[in-house]
Backbone as CSV, one residue per row, in Angstrom:
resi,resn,N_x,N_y,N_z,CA_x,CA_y,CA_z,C_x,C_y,C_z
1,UNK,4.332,-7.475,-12.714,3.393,-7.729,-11.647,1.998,-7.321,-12.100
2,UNK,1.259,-8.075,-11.767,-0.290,-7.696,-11.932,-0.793,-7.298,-11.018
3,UNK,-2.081,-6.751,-10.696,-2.842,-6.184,-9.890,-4.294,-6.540,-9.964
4,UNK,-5.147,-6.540,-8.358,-6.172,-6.823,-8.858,-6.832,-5.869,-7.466
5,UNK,-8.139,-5.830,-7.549,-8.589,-5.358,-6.502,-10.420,-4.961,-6.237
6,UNK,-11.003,-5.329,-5.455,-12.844,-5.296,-5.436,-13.099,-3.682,-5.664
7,UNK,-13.793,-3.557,-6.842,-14.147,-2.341,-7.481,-15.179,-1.663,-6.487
8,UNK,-15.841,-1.848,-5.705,-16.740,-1.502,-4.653,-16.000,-0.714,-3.684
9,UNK,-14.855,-1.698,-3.581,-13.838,-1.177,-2.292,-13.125,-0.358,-2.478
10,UNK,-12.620,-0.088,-3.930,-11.490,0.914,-4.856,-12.749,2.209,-3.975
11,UNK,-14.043,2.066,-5.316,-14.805,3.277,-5.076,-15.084,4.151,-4.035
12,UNK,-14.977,3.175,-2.830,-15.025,3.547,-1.097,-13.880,3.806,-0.736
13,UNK,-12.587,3.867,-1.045,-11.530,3.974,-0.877,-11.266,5.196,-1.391
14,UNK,-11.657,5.161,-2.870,-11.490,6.880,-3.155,-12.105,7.842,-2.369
15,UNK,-13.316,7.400,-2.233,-14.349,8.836,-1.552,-13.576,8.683,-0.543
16,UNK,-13.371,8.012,0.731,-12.827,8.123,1.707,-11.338,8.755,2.042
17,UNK,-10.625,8.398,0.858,-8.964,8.596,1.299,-8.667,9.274,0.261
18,UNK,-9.229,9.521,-0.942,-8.684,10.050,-1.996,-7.454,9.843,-3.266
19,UNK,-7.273,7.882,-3.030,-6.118,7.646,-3.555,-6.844,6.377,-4.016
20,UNK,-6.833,6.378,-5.136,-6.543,5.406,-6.665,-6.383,4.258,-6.180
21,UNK,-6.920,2.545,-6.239,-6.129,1.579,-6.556,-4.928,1.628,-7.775
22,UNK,-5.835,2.174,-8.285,-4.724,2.220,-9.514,-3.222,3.289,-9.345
23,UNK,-3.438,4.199,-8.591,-2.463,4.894,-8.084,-1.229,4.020,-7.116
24,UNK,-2.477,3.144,-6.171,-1.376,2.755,-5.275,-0.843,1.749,-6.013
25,UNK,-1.495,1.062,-7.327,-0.358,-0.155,-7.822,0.540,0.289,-8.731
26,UNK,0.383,1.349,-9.127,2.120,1.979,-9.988,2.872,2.741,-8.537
27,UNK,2.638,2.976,-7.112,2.993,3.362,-6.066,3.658,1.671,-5.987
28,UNK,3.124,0.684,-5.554,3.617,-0.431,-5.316,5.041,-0.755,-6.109
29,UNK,4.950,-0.173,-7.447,6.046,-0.755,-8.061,7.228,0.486,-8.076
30,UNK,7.176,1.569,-7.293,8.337,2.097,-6.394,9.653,1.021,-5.894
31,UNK,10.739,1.353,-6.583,11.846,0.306,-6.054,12.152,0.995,-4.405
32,UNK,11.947,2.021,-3.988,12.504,2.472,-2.597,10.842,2.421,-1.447
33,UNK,10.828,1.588,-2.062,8.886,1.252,-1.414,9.761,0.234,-0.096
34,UNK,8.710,0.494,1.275,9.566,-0.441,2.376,7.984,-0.898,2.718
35,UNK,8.791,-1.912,3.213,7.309,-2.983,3.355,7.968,-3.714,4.989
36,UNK,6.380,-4.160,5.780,6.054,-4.826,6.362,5.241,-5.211,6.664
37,UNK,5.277,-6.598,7.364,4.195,-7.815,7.195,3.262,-7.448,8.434
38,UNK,2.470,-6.909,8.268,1.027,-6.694,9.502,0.420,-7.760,10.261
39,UNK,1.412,-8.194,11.365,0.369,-9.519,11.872,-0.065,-8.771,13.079
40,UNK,-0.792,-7.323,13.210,-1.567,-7.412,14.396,-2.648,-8.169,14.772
41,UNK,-3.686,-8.345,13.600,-4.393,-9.582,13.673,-4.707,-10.573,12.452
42,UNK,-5.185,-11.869,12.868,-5.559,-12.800,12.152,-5.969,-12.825,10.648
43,UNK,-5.197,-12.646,9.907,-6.336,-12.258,8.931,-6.920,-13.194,7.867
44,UNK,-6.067,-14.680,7.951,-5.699,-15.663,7.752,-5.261,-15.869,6.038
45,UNK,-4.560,-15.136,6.206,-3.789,-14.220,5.180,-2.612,-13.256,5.573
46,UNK,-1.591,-13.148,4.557,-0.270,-12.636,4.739,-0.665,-11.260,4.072
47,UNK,-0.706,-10.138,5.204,-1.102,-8.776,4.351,0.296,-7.657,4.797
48,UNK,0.840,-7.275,4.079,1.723,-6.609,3.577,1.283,-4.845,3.534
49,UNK,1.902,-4.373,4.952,1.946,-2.451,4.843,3.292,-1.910,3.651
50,UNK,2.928,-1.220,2.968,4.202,-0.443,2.117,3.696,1.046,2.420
51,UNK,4.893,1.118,2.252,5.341,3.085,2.226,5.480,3.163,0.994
52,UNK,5.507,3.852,0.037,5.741,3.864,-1.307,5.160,5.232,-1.930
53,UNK,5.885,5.702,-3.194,5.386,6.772,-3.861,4.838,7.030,-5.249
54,UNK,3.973,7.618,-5.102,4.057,7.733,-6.740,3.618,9.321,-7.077
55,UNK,3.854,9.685,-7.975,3.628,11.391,-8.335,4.159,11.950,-8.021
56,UNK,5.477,12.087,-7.361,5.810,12.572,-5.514,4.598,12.608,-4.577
57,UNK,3.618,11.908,-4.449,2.821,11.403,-3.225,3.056,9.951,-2.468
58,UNK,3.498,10.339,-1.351,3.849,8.942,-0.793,2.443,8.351,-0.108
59,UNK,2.738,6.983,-0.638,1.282,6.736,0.188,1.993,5.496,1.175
60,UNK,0.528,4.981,1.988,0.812,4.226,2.826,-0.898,2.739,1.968
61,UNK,0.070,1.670,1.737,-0.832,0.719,0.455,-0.636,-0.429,1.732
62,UNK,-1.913,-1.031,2.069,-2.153,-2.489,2.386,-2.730,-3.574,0.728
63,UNK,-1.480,-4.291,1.032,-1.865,-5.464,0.062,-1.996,-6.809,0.469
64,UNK,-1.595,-7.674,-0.889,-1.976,-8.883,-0.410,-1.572,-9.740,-1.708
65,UNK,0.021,-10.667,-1.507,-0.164,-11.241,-2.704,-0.615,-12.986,-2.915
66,UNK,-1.457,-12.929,-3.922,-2.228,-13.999,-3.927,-1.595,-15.048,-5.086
67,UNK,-0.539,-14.397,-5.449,0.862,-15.605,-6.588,1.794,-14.748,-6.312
68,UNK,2.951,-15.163,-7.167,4.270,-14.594,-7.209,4.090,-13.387,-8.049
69,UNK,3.072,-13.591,-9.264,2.729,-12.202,-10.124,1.409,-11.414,-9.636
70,UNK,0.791,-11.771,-8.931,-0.466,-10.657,-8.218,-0.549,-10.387,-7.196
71,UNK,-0.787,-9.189,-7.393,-1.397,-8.001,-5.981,-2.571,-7.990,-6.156
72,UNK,-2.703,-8.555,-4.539,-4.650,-7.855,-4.909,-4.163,-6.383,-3.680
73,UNK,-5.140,-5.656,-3.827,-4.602,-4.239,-2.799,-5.937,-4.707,-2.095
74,UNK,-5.547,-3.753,-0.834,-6.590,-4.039,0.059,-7.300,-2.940,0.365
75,UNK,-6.359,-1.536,0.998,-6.344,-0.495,1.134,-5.322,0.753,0.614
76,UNK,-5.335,1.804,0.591,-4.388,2.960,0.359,-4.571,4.107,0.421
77,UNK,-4.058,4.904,1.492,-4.163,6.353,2.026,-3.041,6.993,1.402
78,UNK,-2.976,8.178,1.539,-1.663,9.121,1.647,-0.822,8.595,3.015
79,UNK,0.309,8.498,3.087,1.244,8.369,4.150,1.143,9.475,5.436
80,UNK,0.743,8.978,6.627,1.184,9.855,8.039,2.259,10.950,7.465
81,UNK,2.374,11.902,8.355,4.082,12.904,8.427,4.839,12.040,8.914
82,UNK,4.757,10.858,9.571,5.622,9.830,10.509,5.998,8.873,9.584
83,UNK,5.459,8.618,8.512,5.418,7.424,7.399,5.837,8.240,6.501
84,UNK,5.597,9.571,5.905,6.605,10.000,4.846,7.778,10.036,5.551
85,UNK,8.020,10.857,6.997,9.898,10.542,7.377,10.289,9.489,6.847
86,UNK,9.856,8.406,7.228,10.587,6.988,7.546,10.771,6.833,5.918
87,UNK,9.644,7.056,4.939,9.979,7.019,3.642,11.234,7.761,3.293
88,UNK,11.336,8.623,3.527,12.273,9.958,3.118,13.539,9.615,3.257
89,UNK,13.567,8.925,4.488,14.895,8.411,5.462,15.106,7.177,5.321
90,UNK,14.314,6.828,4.418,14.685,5.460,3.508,14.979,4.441,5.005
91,UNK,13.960,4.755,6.388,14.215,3.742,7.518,13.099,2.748,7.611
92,UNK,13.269,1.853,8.229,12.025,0.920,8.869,10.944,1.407,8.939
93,UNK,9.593,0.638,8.459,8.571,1.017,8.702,8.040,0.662,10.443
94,UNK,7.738,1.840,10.958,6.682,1.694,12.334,5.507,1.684,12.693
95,UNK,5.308,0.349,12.532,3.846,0.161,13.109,2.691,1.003,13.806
């Protein structure tokens, strides 16, 4: 899988949340990573929430794939205490 992502937005993403594009795309390729499809709104685009870990840090990664081999990322925080459970407990992600 490839990765891609707006270097402006990485940079604002770090200062803000403290987590790597580059972190969240070796996080993305977590096999116990749970995903769901975010249609609260329009985005006219298919954007994709994952739970996923990497380092033992679970994060919580908005993506977006734009082929069968690329990720572009959108966003990526550290995971809620409510989003590491559900990670932990290997359950459904909750909106």
């Amino acid at each position: 899988m490839e990765f891609e992502w707006d270097t402006a937005k990485e940079a604002e993403n770090r200062r803000k949340h403290g987590v790597s594009f580059t972190a969240a795309a070796y996080a993305l390729e977590d096999p116990r990573k749970i995903e769901l499809i975010d249609d609260r709104f329009d985005y006219s685009e298919e954007r994709i929430q994952s739970i996923c870990a990497y380092r033992g840090t679970v994060l919580f990664v908005v993506s977006v794939m734009r082929s069968e081999n690329l990720c572009r990322i959108i966003s990526a925080r550290k995971a809620t205490r409510n989003e590491q459970n559900q990670y932990l407990q290997g359950g459904p992600l909750l909106a």
